[in-house]
Biopython code that builds the backbone (N, CA, C, O; Angstrom):
import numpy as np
from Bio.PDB.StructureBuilder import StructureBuilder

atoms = [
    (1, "UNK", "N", (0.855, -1.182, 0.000)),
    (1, "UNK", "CA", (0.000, 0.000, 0.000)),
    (1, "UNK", "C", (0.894, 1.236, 0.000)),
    (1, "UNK", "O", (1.819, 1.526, 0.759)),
    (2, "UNK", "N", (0.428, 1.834, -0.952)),
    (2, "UNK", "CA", (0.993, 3.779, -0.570)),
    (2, "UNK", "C", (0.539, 4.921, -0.189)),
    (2, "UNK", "O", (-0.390, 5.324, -0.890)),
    (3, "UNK", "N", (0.812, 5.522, 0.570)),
    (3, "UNK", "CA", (0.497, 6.423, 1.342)),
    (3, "UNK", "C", (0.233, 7.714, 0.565)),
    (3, "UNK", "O", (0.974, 8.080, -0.347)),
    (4, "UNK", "N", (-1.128, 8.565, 1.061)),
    (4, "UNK", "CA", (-1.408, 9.330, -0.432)),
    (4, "UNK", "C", (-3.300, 10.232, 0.930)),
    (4, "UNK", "O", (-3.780, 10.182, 2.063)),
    (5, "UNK", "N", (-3.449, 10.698, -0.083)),
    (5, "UNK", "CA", (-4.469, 11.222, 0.608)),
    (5, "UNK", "C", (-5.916, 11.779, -0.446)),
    (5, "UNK", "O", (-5.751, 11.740, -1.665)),
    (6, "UNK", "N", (-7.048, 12.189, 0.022)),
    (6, "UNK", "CA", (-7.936, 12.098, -0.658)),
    (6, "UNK", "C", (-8.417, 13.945, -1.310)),
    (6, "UNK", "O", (-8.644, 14.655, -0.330)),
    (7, "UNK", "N", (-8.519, 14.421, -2.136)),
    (7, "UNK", "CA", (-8.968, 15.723, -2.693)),
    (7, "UNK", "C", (-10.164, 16.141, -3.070)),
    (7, "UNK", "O", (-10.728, 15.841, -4.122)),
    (8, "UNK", "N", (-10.548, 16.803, -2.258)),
    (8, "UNK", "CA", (-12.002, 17.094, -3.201)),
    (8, "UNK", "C", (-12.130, 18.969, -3.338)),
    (8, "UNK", "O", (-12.116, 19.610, -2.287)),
    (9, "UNK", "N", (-12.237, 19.646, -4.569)),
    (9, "UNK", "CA", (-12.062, 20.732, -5.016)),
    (9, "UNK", "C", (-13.176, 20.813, -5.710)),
    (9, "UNK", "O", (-13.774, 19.816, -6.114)),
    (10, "UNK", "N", (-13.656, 22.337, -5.966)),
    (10, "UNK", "CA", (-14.723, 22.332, -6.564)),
    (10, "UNK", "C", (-15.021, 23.922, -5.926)),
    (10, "UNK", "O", (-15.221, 24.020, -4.715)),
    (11, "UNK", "N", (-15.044, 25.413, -6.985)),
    (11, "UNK", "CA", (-15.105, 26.428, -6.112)),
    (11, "UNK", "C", (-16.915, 26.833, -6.959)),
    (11, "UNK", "O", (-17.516, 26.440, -7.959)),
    (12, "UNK", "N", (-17.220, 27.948, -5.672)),
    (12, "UNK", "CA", (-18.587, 27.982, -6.136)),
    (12, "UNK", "C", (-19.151, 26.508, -6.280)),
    (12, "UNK", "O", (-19.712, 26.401, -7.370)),
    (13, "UNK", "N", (-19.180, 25.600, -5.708)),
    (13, "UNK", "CA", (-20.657, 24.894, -5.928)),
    (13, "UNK", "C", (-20.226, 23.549, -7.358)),
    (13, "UNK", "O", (-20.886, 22.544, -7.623)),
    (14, "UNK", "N", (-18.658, 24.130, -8.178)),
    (14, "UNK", "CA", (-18.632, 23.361, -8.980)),
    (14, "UNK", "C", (-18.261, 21.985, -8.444)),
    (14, "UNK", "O", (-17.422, 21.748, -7.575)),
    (15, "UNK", "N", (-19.260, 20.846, -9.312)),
    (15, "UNK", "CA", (-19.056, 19.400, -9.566)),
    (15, "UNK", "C", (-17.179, 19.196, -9.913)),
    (15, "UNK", "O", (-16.505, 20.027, -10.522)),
    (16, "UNK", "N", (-16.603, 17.734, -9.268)),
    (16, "UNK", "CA", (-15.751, 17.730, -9.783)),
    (16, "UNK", "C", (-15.441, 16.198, -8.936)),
    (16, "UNK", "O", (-15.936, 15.870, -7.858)),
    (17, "UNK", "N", (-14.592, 15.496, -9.677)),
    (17, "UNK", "CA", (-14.309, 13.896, -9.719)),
    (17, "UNK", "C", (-13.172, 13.944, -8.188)),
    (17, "UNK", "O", (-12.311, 14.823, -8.151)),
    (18, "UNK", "N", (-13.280, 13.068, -7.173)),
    (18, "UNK", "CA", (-12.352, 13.165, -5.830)),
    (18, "UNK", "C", (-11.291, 12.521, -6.659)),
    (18, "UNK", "O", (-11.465, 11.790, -7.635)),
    (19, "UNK", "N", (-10.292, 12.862, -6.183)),
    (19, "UNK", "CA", (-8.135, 12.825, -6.495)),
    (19, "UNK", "C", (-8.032, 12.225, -5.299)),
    (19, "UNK", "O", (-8.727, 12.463, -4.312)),
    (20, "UNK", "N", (-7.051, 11.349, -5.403)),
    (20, "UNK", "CA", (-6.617, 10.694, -5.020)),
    (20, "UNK", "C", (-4.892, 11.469, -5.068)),
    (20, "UNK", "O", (-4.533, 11.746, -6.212)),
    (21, "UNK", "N", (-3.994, 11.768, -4.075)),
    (21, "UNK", "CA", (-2.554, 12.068, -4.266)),
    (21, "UNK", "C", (-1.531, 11.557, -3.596)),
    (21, "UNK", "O", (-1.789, 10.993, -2.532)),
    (22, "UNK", "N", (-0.529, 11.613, -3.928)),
    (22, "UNK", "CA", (0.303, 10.773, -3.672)),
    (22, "UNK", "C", (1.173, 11.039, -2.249)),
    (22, "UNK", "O", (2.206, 11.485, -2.747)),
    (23, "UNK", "N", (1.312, 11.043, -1.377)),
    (23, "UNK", "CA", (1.980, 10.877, 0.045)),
    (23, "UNK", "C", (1.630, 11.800, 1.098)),
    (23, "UNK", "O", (0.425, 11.817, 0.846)),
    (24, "UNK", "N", (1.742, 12.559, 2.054)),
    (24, "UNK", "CA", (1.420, 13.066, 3.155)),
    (24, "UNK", "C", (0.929, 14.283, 2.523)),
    (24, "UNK", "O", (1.176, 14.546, 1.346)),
    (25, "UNK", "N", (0.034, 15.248, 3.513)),
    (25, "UNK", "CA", (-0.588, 16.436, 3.299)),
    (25, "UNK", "C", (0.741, 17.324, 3.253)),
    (25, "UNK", "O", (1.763, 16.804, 3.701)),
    (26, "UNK", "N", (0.807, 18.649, 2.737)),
    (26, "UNK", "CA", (1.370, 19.691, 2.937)),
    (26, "UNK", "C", (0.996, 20.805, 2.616)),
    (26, "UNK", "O", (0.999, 21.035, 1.407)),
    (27, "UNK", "N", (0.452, 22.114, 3.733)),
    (27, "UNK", "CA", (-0.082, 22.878, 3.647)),
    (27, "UNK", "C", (0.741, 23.977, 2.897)),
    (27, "UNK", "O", (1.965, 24.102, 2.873)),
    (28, "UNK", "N", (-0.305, 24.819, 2.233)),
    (28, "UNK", "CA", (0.533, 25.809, 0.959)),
    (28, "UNK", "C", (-0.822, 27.409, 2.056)),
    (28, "UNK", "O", (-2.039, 27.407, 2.238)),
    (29, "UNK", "N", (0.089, 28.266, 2.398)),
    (29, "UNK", "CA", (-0.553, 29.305, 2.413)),
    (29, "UNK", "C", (-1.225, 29.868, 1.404)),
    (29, "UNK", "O", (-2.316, 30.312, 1.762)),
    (30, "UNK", "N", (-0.908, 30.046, -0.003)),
    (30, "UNK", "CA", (-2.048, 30.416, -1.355)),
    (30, "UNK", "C", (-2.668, 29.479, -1.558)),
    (30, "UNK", "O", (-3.854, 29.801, -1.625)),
    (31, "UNK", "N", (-2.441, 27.877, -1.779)),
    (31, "UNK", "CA", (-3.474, 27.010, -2.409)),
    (31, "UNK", "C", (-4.065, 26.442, -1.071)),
    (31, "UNK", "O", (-5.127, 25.838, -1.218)),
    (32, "UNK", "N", (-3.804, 26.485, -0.395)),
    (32, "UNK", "CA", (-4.104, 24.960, 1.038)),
    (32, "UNK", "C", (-3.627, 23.980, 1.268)),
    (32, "UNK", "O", (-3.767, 23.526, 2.404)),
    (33, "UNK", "N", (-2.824, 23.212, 0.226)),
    (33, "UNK", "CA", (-2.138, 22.295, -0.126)),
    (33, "UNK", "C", (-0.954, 22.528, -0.966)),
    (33, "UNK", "O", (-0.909, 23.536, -1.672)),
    (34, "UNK", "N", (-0.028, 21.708, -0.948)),
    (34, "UNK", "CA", (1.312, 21.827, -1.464)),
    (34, "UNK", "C", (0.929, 20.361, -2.602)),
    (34, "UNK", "O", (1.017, 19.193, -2.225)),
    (35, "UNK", "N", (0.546, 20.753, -3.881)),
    (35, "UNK", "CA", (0.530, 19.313, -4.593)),
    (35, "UNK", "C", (2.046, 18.931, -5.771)),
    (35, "UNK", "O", (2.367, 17.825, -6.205)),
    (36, "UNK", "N", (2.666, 20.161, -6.004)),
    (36, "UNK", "CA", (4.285, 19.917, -6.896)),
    (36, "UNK", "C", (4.157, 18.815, -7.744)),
    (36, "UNK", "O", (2.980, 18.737, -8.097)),
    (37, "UNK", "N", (4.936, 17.806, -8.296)),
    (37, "UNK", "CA", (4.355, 17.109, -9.231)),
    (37, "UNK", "C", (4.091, 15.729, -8.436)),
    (37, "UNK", "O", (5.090, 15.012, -8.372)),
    (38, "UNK", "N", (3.326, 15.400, -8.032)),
    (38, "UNK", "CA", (3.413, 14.243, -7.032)),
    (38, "UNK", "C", (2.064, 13.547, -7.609)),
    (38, "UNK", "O", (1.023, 14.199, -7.691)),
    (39, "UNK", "N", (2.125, 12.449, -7.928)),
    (39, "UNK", "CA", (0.973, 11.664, -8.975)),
    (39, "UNK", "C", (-0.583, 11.839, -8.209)),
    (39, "UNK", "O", (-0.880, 11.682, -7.025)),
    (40, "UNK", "N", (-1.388, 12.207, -9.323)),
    (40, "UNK", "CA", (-2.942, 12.194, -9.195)),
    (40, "UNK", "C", (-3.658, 11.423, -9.919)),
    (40, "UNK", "O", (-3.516, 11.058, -11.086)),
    (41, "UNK", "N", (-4.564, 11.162, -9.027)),
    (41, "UNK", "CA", (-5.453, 10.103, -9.955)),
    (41, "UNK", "C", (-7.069, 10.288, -9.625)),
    (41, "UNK", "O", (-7.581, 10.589, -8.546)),
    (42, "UNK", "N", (-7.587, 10.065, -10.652)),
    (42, "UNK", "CA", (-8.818, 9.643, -10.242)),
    (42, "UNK", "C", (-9.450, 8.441, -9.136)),
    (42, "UNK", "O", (-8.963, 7.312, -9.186)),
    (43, "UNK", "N", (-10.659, 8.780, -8.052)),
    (43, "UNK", "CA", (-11.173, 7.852, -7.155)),
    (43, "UNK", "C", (-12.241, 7.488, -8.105)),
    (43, "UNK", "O", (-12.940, 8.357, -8.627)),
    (44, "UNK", "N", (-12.402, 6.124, -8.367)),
    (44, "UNK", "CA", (-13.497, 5.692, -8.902)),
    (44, "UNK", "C", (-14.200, 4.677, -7.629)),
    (44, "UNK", "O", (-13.561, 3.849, -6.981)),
    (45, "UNK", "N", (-15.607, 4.968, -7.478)),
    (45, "UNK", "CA", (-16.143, 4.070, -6.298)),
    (45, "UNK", "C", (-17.386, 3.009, -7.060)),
    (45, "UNK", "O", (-18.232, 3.358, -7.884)),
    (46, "UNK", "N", (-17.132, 1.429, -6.394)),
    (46, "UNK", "CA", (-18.156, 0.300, -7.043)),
    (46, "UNK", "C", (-19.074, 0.213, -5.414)),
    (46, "UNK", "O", (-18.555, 0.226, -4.298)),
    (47, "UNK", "N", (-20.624, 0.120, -5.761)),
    (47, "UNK", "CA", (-21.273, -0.307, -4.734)),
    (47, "UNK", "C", (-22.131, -1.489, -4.855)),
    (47, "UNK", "O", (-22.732, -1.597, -5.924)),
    (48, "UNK", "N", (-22.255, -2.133, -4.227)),
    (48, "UNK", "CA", (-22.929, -3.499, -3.803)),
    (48, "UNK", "C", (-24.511, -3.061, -4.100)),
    (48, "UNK", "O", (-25.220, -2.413, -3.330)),
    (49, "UNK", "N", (-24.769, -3.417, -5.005)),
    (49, "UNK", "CA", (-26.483, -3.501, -5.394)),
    (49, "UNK", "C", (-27.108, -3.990, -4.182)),
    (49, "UNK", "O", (-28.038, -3.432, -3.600)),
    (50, "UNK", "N", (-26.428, -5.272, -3.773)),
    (50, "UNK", "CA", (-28.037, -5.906, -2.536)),
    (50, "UNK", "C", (-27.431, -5.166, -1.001)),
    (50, "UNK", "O", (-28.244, -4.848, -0.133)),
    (51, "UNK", "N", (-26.146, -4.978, -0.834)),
    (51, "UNK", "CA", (-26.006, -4.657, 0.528)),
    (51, "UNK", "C", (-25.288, -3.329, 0.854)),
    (51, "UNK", "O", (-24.942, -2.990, 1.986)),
    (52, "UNK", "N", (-25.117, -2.658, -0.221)),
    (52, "UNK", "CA", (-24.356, -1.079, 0.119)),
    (52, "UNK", "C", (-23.196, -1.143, 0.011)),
    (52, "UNK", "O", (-22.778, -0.261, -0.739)),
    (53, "UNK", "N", (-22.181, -1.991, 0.541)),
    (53, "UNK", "CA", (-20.723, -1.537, 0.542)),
    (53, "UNK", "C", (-20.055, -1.144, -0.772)),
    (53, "UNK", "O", (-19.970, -1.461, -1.958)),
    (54, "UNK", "N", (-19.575, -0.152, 0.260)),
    (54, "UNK", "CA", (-18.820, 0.906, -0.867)),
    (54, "UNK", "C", (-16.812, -0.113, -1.167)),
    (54, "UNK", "O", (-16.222, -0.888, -0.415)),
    (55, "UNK", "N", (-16.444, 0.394, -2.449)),
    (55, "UNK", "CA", (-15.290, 0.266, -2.700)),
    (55, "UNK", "C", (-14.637, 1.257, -3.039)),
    (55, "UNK", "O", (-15.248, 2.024, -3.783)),
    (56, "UNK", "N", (-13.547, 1.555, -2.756)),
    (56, "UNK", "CA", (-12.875, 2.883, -3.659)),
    (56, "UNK", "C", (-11.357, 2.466, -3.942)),
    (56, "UNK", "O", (-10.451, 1.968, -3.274)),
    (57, "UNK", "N", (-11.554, 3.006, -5.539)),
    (57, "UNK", "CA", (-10.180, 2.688, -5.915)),
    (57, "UNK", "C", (-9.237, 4.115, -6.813)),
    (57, "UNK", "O", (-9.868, 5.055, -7.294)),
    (58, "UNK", "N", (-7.515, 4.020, -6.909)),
    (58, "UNK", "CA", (-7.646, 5.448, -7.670)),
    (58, "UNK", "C", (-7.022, 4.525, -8.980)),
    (58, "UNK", "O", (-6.069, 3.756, -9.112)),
    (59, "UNK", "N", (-7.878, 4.936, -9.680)),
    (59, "UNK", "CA", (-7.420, 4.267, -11.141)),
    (59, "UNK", "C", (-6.669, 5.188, -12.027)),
    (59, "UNK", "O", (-6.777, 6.413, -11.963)),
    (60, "UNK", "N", (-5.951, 4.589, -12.806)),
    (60, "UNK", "CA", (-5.487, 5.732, -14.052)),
    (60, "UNK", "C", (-6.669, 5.906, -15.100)),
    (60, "UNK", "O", (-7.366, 4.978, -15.511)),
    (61, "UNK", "N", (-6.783, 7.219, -15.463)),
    (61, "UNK", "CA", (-7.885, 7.898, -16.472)),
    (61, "UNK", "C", (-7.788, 7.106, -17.577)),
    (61, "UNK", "O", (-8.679, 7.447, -18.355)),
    (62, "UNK", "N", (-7.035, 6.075, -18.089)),
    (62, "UNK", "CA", (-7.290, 5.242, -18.852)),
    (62, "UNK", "C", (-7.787, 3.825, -18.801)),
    (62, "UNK", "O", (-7.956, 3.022, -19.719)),
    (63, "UNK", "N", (-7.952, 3.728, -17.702)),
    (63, "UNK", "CA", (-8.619, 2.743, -17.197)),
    (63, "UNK", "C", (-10.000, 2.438, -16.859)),
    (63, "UNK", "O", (-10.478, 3.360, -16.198)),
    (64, "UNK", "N", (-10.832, 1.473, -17.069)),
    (64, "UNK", "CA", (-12.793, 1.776, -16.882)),
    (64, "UNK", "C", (-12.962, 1.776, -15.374)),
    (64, "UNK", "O", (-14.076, 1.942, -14.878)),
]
sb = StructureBuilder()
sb.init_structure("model")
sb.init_model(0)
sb.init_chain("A")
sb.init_seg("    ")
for serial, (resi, resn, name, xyz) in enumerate(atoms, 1):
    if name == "N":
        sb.init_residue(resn, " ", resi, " ")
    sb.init_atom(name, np.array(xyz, "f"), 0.0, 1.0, " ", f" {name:<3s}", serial, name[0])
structure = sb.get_structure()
């Protein structure tokens, strides 16, 4: 497993897909976060039709 953390952005109200990034938080006084080139990915989540459980995975954007 790698250590990474979860993003969710979106100003005004905008829709937008949760990131997934790559290793510990680091706070940025202008952005909130320190992201430099450190890999992002998309969270894609599968749920259980009869019983709810959630899955979450960060896939590459080329991937279904």
């Amino acid at each position: 497993m790698e250590r990474g953390f979860l993003l969710e952005s979106g100003d005004h109200g905008a829709r937008s897909v949760t990131k997934w990034i790559e290793g510990a938080p680091e706070s940025s006084i202008w952005t909130g976060l320190k992201l430099g080139e450190r890999q992002v990915l998309p969270v894609v989540t599968f749920r259980c039709s009869r019983c709810g459980w959630l899955e979450s995975y960060a896939l590459p954007a080329s991937d279904p």
